[in-house]
C-alpha positions as CSV (number, residue, x, y, z in Angstrom):
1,X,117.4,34.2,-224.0
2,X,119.6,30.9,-224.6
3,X,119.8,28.2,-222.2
4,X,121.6,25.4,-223.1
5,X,121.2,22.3,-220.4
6,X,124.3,19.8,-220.7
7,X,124.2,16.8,-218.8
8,X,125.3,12.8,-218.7
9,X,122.7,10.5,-219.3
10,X,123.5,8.7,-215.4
11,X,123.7,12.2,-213.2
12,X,126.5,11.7,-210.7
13,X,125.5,12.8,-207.2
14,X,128.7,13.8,-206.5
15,X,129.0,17.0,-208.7
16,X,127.0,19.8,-207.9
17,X,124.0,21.0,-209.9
18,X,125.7,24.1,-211.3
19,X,128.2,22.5,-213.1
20,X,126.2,20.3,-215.2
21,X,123.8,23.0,-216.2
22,X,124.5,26.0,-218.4
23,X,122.6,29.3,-218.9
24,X,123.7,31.7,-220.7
25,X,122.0,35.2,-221.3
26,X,118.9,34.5,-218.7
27,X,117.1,35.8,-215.7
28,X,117.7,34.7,-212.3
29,X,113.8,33.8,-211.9
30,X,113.9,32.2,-215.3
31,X,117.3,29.9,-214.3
32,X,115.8,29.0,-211.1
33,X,112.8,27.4,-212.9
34,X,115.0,26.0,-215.2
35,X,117.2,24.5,-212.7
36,X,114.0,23.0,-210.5
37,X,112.7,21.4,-214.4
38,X,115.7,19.9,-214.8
39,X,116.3,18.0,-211.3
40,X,112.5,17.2,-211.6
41,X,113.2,15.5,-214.8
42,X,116.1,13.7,-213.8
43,X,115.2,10.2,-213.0
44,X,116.7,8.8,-209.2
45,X,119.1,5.9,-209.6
46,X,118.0,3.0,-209.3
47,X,118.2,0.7,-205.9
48,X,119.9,-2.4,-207.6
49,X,122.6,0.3,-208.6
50,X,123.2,2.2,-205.5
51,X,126.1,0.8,-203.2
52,X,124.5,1.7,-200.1
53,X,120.4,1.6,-199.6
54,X,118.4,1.9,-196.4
55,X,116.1,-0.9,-197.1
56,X,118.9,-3.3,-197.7
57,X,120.5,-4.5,-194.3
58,X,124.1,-4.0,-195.0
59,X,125.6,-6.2,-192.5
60,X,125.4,-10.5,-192.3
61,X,124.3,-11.8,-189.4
62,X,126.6,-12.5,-186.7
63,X,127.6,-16.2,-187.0
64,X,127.3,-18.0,-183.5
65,X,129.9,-21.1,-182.6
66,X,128.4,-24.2,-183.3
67,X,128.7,-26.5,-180.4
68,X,130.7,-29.6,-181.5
69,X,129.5,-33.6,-181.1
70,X,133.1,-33.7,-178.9
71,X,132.3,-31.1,-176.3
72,X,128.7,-32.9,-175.2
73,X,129.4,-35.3,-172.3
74,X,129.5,-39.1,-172.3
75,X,126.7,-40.8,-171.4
76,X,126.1,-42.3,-168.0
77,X,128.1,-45.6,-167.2
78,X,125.2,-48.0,-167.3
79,X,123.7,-47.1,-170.6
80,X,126.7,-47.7,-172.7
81,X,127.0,-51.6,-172.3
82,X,122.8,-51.9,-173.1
83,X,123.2,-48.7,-176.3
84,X,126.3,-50.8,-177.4
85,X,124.5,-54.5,-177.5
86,X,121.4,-52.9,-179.3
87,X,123.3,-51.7,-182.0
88,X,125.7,-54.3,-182.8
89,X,122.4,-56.7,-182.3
90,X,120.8,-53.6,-185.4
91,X,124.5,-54.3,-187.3
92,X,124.2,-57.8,-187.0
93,X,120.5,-58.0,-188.5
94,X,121.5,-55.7,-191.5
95,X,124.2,-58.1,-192.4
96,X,122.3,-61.1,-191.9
97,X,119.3,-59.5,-194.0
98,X,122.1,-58.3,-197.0
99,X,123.5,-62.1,-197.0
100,X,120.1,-63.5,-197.6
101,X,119.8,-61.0,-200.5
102,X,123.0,-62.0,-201.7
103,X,122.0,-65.7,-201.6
104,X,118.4,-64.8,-203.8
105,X,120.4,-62.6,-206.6
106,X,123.1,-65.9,-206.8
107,X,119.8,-68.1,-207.0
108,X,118.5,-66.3,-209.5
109,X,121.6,-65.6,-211.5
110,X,121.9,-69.1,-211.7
111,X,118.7,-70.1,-212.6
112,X,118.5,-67.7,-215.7
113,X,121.8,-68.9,-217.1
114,X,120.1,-72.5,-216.2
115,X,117.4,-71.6,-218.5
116,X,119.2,-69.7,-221.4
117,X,121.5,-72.7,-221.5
118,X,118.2,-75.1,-222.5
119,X,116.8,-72.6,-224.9
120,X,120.3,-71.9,-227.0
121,X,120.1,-75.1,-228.2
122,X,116.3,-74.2,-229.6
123,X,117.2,-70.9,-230.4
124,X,117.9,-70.1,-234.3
125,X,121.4,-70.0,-235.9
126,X,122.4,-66.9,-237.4
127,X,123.6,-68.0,-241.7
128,X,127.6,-67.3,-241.6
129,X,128.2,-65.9,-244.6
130,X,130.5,-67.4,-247.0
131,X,133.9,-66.2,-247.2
132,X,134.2,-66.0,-251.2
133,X,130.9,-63.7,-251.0
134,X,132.9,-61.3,-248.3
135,X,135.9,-61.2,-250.5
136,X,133.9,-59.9,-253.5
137,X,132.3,-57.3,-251.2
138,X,135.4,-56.2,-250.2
139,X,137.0,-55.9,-253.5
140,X,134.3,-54.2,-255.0
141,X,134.6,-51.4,-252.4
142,X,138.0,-51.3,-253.1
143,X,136.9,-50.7,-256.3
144,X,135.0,-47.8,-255.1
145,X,137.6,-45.9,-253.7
């Protein structure tokens, strides 16, 4: 009895059992087993690489129109002039309150310089060094190269 089995590593679903299994030379009884071995052996794709799965909803939700700010209607007559005044008074505080923080940072800014200005004069001078000593630095990496 020879039975050769023959199949891809990835078993396509497509292509029927008979094809990718060869005996040669056996019983009926013993092919049968043969056959349910196989298929038992064979391992089921798995879901991540299946195109279509029951357990994965296949279609996205049905988007809705979103109501626009355009379409909801104005606000009754009297309300506007009093919604209006309370927010230019809101405006008006904000730019008042980023003035006054304007005026501190100037303060300040002039203060420090104020203060570095008196301290430079107490603050100790870097030596210059002499131009003949920079020369012979320079020459002697000239000499280098």
């Amino acid at each position: 009895m020879t039975a050769v089995m023959s199949a891809p590593p990835e078993r396509n679903r497509d292509a029927p059992v008979d094809v990718l299994t060869v005996f040669s030379g056996s019983s009926p009884e013993d092919v049968a087993h043969a056959r349910q071995l196989w298929s038992s052996l064979c391992m089921p794709t798995p879901l991540e690489s299946r195109l279509v799965s029951a357990d994965i909803p296949q279609r996205l939700p049905v988007s809705r129109p979103e109501r626009s700010v355009h379409s909801r209607p104005p606000p009754p007559r009297g309300e506007q002039p009093e919604q209006r005044e309370d927010e230019r008074q809101r405006y008006l505080s904000v730019a008042a309150q980023r003035k006054e923080t304007l005026a501190l940072l100037r303060r300040q800014r002039e203060q420090r310089i104020q203060k570095e200005l008196l301290s430079s004069a107490f603050k100790p001078k870097a030596p210059k060094e002499k131009t003949s000593d920079l020369n012979a630095e320079r020459e002697m990496v000239r000499l280098l190269d």
